[in-house]
N, C-alpha and C positions, 0 to 999 in steps of 0.2 A: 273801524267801527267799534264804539265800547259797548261791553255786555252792561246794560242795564238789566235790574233786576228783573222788570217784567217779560224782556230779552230771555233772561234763563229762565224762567220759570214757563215760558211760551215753549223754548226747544226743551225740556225736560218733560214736559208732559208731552210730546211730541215723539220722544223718545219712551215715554213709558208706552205709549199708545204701540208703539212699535214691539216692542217689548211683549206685547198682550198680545198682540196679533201673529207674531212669529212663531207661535208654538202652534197655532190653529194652521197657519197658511202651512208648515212642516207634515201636520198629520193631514192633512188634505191632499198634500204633494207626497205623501209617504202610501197613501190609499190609493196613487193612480197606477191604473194597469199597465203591463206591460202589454206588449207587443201580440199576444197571441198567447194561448193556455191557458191556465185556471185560476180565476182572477183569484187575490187575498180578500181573505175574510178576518176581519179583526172580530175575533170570538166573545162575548159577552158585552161589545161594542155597535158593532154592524147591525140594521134592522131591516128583516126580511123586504124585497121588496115588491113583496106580493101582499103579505096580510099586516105586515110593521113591526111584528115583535123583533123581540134580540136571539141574534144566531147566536146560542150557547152550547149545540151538543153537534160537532163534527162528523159524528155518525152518518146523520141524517142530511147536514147541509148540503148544498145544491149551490152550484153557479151558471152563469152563461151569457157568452160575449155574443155580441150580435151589432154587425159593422163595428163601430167604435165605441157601443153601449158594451158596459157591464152590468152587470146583474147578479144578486147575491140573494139565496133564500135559508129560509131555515128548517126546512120540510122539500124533501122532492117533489111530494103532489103541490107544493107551492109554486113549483118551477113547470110544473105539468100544467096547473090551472091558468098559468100565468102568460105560457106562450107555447104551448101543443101546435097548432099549428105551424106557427115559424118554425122548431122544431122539428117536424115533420116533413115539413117543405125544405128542410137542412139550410133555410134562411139564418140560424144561429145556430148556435154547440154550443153542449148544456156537457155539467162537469159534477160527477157528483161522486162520494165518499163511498168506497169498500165501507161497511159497519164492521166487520173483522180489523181491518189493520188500518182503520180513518186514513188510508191512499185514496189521492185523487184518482178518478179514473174518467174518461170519457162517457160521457152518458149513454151514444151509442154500442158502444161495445159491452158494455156490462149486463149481468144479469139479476133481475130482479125478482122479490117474492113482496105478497101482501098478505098481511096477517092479523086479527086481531090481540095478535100476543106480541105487537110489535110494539111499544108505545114512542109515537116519532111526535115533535111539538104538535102539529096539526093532525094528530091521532088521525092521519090515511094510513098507517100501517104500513109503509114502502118502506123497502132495504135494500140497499144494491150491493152487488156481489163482482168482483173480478170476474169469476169463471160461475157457470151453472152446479160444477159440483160440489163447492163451496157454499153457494145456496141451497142445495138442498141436503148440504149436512147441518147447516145451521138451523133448520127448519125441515124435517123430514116429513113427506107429506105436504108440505105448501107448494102448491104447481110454483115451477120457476116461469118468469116470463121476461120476454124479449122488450128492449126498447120499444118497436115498433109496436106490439103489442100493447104495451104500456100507453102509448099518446095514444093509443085507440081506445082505452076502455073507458067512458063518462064517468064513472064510477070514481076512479081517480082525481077526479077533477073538483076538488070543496069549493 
């Protein structure tokens, strides 16, 4: 078979096209979760997806896998408003950030405080802590509260 010109110029765009799309289908396969834990958050990328903004501040971000969904927020009350139930019903695990040392931690285990001197994207004021006395050195005087507590309070919920 001879390469005529319209020949090359058929497989060359063919190959640009490929070209162009290679870097998209890369970050898409690069954003899929693994197996179980705390999904990735591509920070100043990734948009909540509870309210749509861009997760920029680690402190605050929120994830959670549920069967084979993940889920990425940028506010904990985004992740509270978004699926408190499932949550509660331990249907899914929610994954969210010490504000001290931006570590993942499990949502249920950790301890959280609400504050209005907290300022988190969705100004709910939530922070989560490793342990309770961490929290209430970080905030002396803010009642610490328990996960469970937490999907209980409406208040929480923008």
């Amino acid at each position: 078979m001879t390469l005529t010109r319209r020949r090359f110029l058929h497989l060359a765009a063919l190959a640009a096209g490929g070209a162009a799309v290679a870097p998209a289908a890369w970050a898409l396969l690069g954003r899929a979760p693994a197996a179980g834990g705390m999904p990735a958050i591509r920070y100043g990328r990734d948009r909540c997806d509870h309210c749509g903004m861009i997760i920029s501040d680690p402190r605050f971000a929120a994830g959670m896998r549920q069967g084979g969904a993940v889920f990425r927020y940028d506010d904990i009350g985004c992740m509270v408003a978004h699926a408190a139930r499932a949550l509660a019903a331990q249907a899914a695990v929610g994954y969210v950030h010490d504000m001290n040392t931006e570590q993942w931690l499990e949502a249920s285990t950790a301890s959280y405080v609400r504050s209005q001197a907290i300022r988190t994207p969705m100004n709910t004021g939530l922070a989560a802590f490793a342990d309770a006395e961490a929290a209430r050195a970080a905030f002396p005087g803010t009642p610490v509260v328990s996960w469970a507590a937490l999907l209980a309070m409406p208040e929480t919920h923008p």
